[in-house]
C-alpha positions as CSV (number, residue, x, y, z in Angstrom):
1,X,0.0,0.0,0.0
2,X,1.6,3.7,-0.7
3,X,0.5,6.6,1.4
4,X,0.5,10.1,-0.3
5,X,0.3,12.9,2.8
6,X,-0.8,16.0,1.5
7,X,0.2,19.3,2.5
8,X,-2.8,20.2,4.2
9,X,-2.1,17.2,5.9
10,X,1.3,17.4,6.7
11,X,1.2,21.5,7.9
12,X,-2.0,20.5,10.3
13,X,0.1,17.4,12.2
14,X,3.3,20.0,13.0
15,X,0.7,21.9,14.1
16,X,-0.8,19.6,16.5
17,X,2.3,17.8,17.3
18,X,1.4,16.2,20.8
19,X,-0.8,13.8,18.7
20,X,1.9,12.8,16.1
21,X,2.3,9.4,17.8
22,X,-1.5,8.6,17.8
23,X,-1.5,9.8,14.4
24,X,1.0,7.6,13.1
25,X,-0.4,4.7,14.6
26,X,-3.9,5.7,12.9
27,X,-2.3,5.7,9.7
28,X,-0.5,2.7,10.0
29,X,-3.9,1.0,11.2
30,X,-5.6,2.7,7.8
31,X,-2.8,1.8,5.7
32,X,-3.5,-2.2,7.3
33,X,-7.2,-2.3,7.2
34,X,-8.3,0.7,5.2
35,X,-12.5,-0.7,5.2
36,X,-12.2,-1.5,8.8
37,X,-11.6,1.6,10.5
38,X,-12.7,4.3,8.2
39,X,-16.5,5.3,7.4
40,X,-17.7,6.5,4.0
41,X,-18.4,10.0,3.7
42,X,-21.5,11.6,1.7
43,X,-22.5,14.5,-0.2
44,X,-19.6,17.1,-1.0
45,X,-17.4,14.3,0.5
46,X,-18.5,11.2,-1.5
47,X,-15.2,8.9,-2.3
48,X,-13.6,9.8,0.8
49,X,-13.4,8.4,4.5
50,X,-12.7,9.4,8.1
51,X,-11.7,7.6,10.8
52,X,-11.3,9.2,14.3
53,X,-7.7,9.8,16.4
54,X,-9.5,10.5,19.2
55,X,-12.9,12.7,20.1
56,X,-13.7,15.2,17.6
57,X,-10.5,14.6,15.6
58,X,-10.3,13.4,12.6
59,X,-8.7,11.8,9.7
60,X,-9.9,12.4,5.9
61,X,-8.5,10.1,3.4
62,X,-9.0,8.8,-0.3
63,X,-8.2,5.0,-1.3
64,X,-7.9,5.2,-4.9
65,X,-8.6,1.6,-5.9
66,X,-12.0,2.4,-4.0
67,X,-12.6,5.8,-5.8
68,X,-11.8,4.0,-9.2
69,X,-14.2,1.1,-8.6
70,X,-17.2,3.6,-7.5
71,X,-16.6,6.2,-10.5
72,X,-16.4,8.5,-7.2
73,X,-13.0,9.7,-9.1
74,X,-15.3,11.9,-11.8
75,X,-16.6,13.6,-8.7
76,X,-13.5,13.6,-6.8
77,X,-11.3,14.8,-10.0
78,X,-7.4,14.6,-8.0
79,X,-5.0,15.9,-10.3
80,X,-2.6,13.6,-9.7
81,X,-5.2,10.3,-10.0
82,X,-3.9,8.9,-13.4
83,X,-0.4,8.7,-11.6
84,X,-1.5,7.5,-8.7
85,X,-1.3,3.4,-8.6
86,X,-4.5,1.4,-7.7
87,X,-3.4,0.9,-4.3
88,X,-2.6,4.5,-3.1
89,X,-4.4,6.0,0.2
90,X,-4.2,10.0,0.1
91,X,-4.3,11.3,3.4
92,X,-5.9,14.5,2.7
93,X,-7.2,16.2,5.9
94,X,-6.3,16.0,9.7
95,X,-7.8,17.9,12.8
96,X,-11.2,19.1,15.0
97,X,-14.2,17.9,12.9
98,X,-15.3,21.3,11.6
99,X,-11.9,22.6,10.6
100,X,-11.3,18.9,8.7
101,X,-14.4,19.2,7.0
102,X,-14.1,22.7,5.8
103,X,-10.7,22.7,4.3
104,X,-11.2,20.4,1.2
């Protein structure tokens, strides 16, 4: 499985350092069982998922072989999907529900 952080991503977890160790073990449970921890979103967010690092704080992500399969990808539209191999998770957000949910 590849992981793809993006910058969003990356800029929120320096900022909320203290959680960087329950954040990594997050991923790496995503990255095992991506289905198993993560819940479909809806709506504006159809194609991606988010699983909780603790209360209220969130992880958004986008398994491409998933997004492929759906035809979520037309709705989605990354720019970097064609380059992206079938088994790629995009870990797009991180943070408090409402600021996760309002920055994609």
């Amino acid at each position: 499985m590849l992981a793809l952080f993006s910058d969003d991503f990356v800029q929120s977890l320096k900022k909320h350092a203290t959680l960087k160790s329950t954040v990594r073990k997050k991923v790496d449970m995503i990255l095992t069982d991506s289905f198993g921890l993560g819940e479909p979103l809806k709506g504006n967010f159809r194609g991606y998922y988010s699983a909780s690092v603790k209360i209220n704080f969130l992880i958004i992500y986008l398994y491409c072989a998933v997004c492929r399969q759906r035809g979520d990808d037309v709705i989605v539209r990354c720019h970097d999907c064609s380059r992206c191999v079938h088994k790629t998770i995009k870990f797009v957000q991180l943070g408090p529900h409402d600021q996760a949910y309002g920055k994609r």
